[in-house]
N, C-alpha and C positions, 0 to 999 in steps of 0.2 A: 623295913628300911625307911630312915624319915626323908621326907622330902628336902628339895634344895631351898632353902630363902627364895622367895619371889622378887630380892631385890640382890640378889648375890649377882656376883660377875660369873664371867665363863670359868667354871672350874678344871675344865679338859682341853686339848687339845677339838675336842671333836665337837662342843660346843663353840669355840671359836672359829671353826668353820660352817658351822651356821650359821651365826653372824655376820660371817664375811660374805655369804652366797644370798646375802637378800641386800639388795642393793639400792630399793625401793618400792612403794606402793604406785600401781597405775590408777590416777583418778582425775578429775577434771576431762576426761573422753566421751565422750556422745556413745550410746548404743549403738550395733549396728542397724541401719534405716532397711530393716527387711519384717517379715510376717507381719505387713498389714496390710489393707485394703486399698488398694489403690482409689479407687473413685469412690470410697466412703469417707477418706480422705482427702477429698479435690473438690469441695465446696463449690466454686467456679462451676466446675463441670456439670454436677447436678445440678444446680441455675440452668444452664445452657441447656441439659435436655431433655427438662419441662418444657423450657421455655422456645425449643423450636420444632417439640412436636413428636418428642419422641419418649414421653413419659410412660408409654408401656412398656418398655425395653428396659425401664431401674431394675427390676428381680436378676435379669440377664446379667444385667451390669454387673453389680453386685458380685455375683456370686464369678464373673472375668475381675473382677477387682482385684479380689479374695486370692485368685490364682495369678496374678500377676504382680501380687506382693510378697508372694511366698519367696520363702528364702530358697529353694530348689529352683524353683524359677528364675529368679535372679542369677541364681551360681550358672544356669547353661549361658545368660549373653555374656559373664565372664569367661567359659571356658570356649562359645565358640568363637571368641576374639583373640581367645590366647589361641589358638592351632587353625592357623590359616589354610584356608582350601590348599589342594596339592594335585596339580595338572598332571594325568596321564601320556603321554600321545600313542602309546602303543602296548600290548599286553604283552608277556612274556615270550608269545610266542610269534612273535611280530607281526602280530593284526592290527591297524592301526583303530582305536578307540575312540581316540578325544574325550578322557574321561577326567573327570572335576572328581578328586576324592571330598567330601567333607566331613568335619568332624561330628560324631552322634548327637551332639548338643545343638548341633544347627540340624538338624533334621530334625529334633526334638521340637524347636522352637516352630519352625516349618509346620510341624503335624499340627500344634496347639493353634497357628492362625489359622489352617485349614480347616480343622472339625470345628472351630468354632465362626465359620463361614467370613472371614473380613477377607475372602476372594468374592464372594458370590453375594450375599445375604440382600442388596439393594437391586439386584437383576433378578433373586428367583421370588422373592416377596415386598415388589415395589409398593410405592404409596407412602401414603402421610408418616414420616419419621423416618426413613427406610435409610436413607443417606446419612440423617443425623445418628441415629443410632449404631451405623458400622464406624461412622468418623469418631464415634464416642470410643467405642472398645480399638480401634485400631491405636487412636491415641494412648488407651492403655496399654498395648501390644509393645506399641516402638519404644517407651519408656523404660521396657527391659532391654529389649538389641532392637537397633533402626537397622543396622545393615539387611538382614535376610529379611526385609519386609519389602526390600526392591522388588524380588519375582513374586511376593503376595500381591504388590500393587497395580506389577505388568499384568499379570492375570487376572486380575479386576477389569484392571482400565482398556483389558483387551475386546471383550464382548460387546460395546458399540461398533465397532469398525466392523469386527466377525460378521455380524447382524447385516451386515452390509451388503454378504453377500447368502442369503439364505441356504442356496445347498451345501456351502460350505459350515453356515452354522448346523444345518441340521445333521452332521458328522461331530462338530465337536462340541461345540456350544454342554450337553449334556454332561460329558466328561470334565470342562471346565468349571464349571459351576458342582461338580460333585464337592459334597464335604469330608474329605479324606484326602489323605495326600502318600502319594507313593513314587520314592525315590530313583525306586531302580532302573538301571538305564536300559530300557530295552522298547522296542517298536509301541509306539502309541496305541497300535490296535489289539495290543496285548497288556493295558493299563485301562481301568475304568476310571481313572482321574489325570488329569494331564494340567502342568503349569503352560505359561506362555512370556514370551521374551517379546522383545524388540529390537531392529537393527538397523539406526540409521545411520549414522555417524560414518564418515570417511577421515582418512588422513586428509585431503588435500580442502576438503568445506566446510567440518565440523558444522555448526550452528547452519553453515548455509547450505540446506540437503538438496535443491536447485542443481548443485554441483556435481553429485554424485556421478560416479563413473559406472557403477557397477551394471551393468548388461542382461538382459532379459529374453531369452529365444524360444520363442511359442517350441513344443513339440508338435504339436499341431493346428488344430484350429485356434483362434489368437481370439484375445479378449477375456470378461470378464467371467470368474469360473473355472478357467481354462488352467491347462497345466505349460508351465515352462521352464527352463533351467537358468539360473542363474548363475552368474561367470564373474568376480570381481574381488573387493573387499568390504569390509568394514573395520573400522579402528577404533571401535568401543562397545562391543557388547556382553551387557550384566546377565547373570546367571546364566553360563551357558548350557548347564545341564537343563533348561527345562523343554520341552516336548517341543513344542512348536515357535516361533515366532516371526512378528510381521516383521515385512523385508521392503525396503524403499529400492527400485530398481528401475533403471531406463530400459523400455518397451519402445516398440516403433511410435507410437503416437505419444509417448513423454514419459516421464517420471509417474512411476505406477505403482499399487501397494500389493506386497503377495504374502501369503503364507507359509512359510517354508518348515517344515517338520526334521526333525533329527536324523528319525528313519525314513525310505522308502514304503511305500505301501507293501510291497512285497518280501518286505524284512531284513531288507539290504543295507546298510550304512549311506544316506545320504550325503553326497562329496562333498561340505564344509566341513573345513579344518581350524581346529585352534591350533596361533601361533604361539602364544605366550600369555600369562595370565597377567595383566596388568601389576606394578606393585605402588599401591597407593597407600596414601597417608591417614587415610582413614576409611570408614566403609569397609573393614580389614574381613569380617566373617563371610562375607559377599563378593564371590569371584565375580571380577570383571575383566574381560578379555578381547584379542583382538583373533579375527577371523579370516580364512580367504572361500570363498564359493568358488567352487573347482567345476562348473553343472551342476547346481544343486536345484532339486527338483522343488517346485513350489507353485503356488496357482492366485489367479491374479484376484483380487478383493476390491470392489469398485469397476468404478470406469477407468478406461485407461488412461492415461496421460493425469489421473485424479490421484495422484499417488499422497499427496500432501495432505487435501480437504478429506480425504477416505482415515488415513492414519491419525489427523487433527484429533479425532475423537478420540482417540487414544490417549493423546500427549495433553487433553485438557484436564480428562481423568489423574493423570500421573500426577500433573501438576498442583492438581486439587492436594491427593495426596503429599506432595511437599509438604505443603500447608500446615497439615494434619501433623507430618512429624516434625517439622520445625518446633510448631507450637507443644508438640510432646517433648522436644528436647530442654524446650523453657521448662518446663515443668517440673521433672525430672531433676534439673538445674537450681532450681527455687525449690524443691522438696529437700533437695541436700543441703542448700548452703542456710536456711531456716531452721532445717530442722538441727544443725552443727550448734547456731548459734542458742539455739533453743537449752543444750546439754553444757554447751563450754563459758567458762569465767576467764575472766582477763580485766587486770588493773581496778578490783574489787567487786568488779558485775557481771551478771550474766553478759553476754556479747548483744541477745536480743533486746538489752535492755539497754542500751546504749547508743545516746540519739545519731552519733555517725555510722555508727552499722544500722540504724531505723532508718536513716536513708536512705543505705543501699539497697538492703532488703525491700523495702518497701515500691521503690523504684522497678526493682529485679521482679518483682510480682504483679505490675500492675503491665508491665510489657510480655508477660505471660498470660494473663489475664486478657490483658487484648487483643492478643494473637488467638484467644481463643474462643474470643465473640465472634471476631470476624470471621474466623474456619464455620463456626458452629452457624453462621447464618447463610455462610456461602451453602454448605451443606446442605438444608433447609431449600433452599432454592433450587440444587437440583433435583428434590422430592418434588419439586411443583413445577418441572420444566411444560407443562400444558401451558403456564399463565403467563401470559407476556412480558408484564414488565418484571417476576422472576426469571423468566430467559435471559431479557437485555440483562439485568442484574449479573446473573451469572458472567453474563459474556466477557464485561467487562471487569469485574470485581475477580475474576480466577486469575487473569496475568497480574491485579496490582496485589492482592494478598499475595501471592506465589511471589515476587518481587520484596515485598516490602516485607513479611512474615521471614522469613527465610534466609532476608541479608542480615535481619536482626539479630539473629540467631547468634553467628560468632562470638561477637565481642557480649553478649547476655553467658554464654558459658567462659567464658576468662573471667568475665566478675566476679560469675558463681564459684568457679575455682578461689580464686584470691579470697571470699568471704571464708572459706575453710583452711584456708593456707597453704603450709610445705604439707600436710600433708591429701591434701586436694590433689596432688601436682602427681602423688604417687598413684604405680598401675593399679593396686590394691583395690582403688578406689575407683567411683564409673567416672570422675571427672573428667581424668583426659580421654577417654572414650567419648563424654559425651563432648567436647572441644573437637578433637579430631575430624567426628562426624560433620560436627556444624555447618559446615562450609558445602558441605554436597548438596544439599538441597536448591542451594542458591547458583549450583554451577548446573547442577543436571536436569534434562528438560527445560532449559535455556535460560541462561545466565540472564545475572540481571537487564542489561541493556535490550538481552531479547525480548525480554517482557514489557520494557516498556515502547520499545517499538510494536510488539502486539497489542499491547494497549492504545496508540494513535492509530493501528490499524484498525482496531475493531471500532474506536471512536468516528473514522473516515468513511468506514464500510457502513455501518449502521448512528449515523448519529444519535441516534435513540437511546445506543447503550448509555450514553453519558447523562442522557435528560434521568433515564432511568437510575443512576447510580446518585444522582442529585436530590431527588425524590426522596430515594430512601433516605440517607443524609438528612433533611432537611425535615422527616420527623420530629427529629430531638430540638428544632428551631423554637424557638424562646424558655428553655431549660438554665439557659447558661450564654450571657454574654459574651463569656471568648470567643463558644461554638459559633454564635451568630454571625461575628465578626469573622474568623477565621471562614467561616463558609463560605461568604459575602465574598471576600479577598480572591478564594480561590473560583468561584463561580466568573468574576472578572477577570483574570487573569486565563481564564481559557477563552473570553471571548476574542484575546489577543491571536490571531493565526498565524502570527510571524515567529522565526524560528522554533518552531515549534520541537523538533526533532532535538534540538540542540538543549534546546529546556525543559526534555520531557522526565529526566530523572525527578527535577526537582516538583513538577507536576505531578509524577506517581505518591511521591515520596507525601504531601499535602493531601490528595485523595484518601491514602489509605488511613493517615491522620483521622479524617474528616469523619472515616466512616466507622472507624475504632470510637472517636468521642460518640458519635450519634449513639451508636449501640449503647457504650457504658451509661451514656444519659439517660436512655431510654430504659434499657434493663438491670444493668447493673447496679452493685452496692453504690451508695451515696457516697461513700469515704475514696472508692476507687476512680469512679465518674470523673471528681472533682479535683483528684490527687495529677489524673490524665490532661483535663484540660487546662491544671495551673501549668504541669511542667512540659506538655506537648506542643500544646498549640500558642503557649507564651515564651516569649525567649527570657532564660534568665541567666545565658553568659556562659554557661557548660554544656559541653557535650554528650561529657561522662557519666554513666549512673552514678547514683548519689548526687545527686543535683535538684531533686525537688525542694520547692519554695517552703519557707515555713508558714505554717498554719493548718496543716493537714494532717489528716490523722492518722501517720505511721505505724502505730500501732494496731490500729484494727485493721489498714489492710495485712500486714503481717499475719494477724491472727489468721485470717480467711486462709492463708496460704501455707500454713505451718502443717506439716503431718505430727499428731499428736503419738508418737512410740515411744515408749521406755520412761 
C-alpha cells in the first residue's frame, strides 16, 4: 500500500478527528521544582554553616538535602494539607477518647523529623555547631510542610524547662530526646518515645498568661515535683495528640508550670477534654484545639508561683524556632519564584532576564538571605550560652529576629506568588500554602508588639543585652558608610528614654536592620551586603519589593539564589 503525501490534507473522516483533538503544544512552562537537593542548592546556607561552626554536619546535610527535594517528599506536605486532621471525641462504643485522626503523610513527615533528631540532636550532642546544624536541616524540613514542625519544635523547646525539675526529667527526658517517633495513642509508659505540647493560652488573656484562671489542687504534698490536678481551660492548644505537655496554672502561691500527660500513670484516661479542633486559615496539617481540664492530673516543674520564668525557656526556644521557619518559608518562596522566572519568557525574554523582575527577584532574595544570617548567628549563640556576651546576644536578639523575621514573612510570599502569576495563586502549587502559613509565625509565641515589649524588657532587666547587641553590630563599622551612619542614628536615638514603649516598633524594626547589614558586611557576598544597605538602611521612596536603587548587581544576587533544575 503506498503511503499518503506528507503534505496531503485529512483524507477521512478519522484523520480530521485528529486534527481537531490536538489543540496545542504545552511549552514556555517551567519543570516541576522537585528531585533536587535542597541545601546543595542554597548557596546562603552552606556560607552560613561554615561559617557559624557547624561545617562537620555538610555530609548530614547533604544527604537531608537530597531527601527533602525528592519528589515523594514534597507530594506528603501536599497531601497532609489536602486531608485535614479529624477530631474523635468518642469511639464507637462510647468511651470517650479525644482522638486527633491524621492523615499517613503527616505521620510520615513526623517519623522523617524524628529519626533524623530536629527534636533532640542540640540536647543529646551539645557543643560547638550543635544548634546551627539542627537550625540548618530544620530549615530544610519546613520548606516541605511548616505546619507539623509545631510538635517537632514544642518538643525540642520542651527539655530546658523539663531539666528544671530533675526527677521529673529523669522519667522522661530519655523518651523525649529518643529518635523515633510513635503515634499511637496509648499511655506514655507504654511508648519508648513521646512528643510534648504546651498550653497556655486562655480565652479571657491570650498573650497576657498573668490572667490565667485555670486552678491547680496539690493531691497532696504541695510544691515543686509534686502531683496536682488541674480544673479550668485553655483556648489554644497545638498538637493535641502528643504525650505530654507543660501547663500554666494557678497554685496557692501564683501562677505555676506543670506537666500534664494524656494518660494517667495507671493507664487511665487523663480528664482533659477536646472541645473542638480549631478551623484556621493556615497551619491546615497541624491540629490546633481548644481544651477544658476536668482534674487533670499533672506535677508542678519549678518553683511555685515561677510559672512564667520556668516555661520562658520554652517559649524562647519556640521562638527561636519561628525564626528558623520564617526564614524557611523565604526560601522556599525565592526558590519558586527564580526558579519560574528562570524557565518562563514573556515579551521576548527570559523573565530572569528582565531588569523589572531583576528587581524583584533580587530584592525577594536578599530579604531571605538576611533572615538567614540572622537565624544562623542567633543559633551560633545558643551553642556558646557559657560566654556572656553570646548570652546577652542571645537574650536580646531572639525577641527582635522573631519580630522582625517573621513579620517579613507575609507580604515576601504574595511577591513570591505574583512573580509566578495565576498560576502561583493555584492549590497545585506550594504558593498559597506557603502565604497562608506566613502569618503564624509572627502571631504564635507572641505577636509582634509582644516581642517588642520583651525586647524593652530584657533591655530594662539587663542593660547589657543592648551594649551587647551593639557590639556585635558595630563589627561590620567602617565597611560601609550607610552602616556607620545608620548605626550612629540608631545608638542615639535609644539614648532617648522617653516614650519609649510608644516607639519601640520602630526601634525593633532599625535593630534588626542594623544587625542583618553587620552580618552581610562582615560575611556575606559583596553584591548582597551592598544591594542590603543601598535599599534597607537608605530611603529610596518605596516600600514594596522591587525598589532597590540602581547600580547593584541583580544579577548575581539572583544567581546565588536560583535552584539550578531542568
Amino acid at each position: 500500500m503506498n503511503a499518503p503525501h506528507p503534505n496531503a490534507g485529512p483524507s477521512s473522516e478519522k484523520a480530521g478527528d485528529r486534527h481537531l483533538a490536538v489543540t496545542h503544544e504545552v511549552i514556555n512552562q517551567p519543570p516541576m521544582l522537585e528531585n533536587y537537593n535542597l541545601y546543595e542548592q542554597d548557596i546562603a546556607l552552606q556560607e552560613a554553616v561554615k561559617r557559624e561552626g557547624a561545617g562537620k554536619a555538610e555530609n548530614d546535610l547533604k544527604t537531608f538535602g537530597a531527601l527533602a527535594g525528592d519528589a515523594a517528599t514534597i507530594d506528603l506536605g501536599f497531601r497532609a494539607n489536602n486531608n485535614k486532621p479529624v477530631f474523635n471525641t468518642h469511639d464507637r462504643f462510647g468511651h470517650r477518647i479525644d482522638e486527633v485522626d491524621f492523615h499517613p503523610s503527616y505521620h510520615e513527615l513526623m517519623r522523617i523529623a524524628f529519626e533524623n533528631d530536629l527534636h533532640s540532636s542540640p540536647w543529646k550532642h551539645p557543643g560547638k555547631g550543635a544548634h546551627v546544624s539542627r537550625a540548618a536541616k530544620y530549615y530544610l524540613h519546613s520548606q516541605v510542610e511548616a505546619a507539623h514542625c509545631c510538635p517537632v519544635t514544642m518538643t525540642f523547646a520542651a527539655i530546658p524547662s523539663i531539666r528544671k525539675q530533675p526527677e521529673l526529667a529523669a522519667l522522661w527526658e530519655s523518651r523525649i530526646l529518643a529518635n523515633s517517633y510513635d503515634a499511637r495513642n496509648l499511655p506514655d509508659s507504654q511508648k519508648s518515645s513521646v512528643s510534648i505540647g504546651m498550653a497556655m493560652t486562655e480565652k479571657q488573656g491570650g498573650s497576657d498568661v498573668r490572667a490565667n484562671s485555670t486552678l491547680a489542687y496539690p493531691t497532696g504534698k504541695a510544691g515543686p515535683g509534686q502531683a496536682y490536678e488541674l480544673v479550668g481551660h485553655k483556648w489554644f492548644v497545638s498538637a493535641p495528640m502528643c504525650d505530654a505537655f507543660l501547663v500554666l496554672a494557678q497554685a496557692t502561691g501564683g501562677l505555676s508550670c506543670f506537666l500534664m500527660p494524656r494518660w494517667r500513670p495507671d493507664g487511665t484516661k487523663n480528664p482533659w477534654q477536646i472541645q473542638q479542633l480549631k478551623n484556621k486559615m493556615g497551619n491546615v496539617a497541624n491540629a490546633s484545639s481548644e481544651v477544658e481540664l476536668r482534674g487533670a492530673l499533672a506535677w508542678m516543674i519549678g518553683e511555685e508561683g515561677r510559672g512564667v520564668p520556668t516555661i520562658i525557656e520554652m517559649v524562647a526556644m519556640t521562638r527561636f524556632d519561628c525564626m528558623i521557619g520564617s526564614s524557611a518559608g523565604m526560601r522556599q518562596a525565592v526558590a519558586q519564584a527564580t526558579h519560574h522566572s528562570r524557565h518562563r519568557s514573556a515579551f521576548g525574554s527570559r523573565l530572569i532576564d528582565q531588569p523589572l523582575m531583576q528587581n524583584v527577584l533580587a530584592d525577594l532574595a536578599l530579604e531571605s538571605e538576611a533572615a538567614l544570617a540572622y537565624t544562623m548567628r542567633v543559633a551560633r549563640a545558643l551553642d556558646n550560652q557559657d560566654q556572656e556576651h553570646e548570652r546577652l546576644f542571645a537574650r536580646l536578639a531572639t525577641p527582635v529576629g522573631k519580630y522582625w523575621i517573621c513579620k517579613r514573612a507575609p507580604n515576601h510570599a504574595y511577591e513570591s506568588m505574583e512573580c509566578i502569576g495565576g498560576s502561583g495563586v493555584m492549590e497545585d502549587c506550594i504558593m498559597p500554602r506557603l502565604f497562608r502559613e506566613s502569618p503564624v509565625n509572627a502571631i504564635w509565641e507572641g505577636s509582634g508588639n509582644v516581642q517588642c515589649l520583651d525586647t524593652l524588657r530584657a533591655i530594662h532587666k539587663e542593660p547589657e543585652t543592648l551594649d551587647a547587641f551593639f557590639r556585635e553590630a558595630a563589627q561590620a563599622k567602617g565597611t560601609d558608610y550607610r552602616f556607620d551612619q545608620f548605626l550612629a542614628q540608631l545608638q542615639n536615638d535609644f539614648a532617648d528614654v522617653s516614650d519609649l514603649q510608644y516607639r519601640a516598633r520602630n526601634l525593633v524594626d532599625r535593630l534588626a536592620l542594623a544587625m542583618q547589614a553587620s552580618l552581610l558586611l562582615r560575611n556575606g557576598d559583596k553584591a548582597v551586603a551592598d544591594a542590603f544597605c543601598a535599599s534597607r538602611l537608605q530611603s529610596n521612596g518605596g516600600m514594596n519589593y522591587g525598589n532597590l536603587p540602581s547600580g547593584i548587581d541583580a544579577a548575581a544576587i539572583i544567581k546565588r539564589a536560583t535552584p539550578i533544575v531542568g
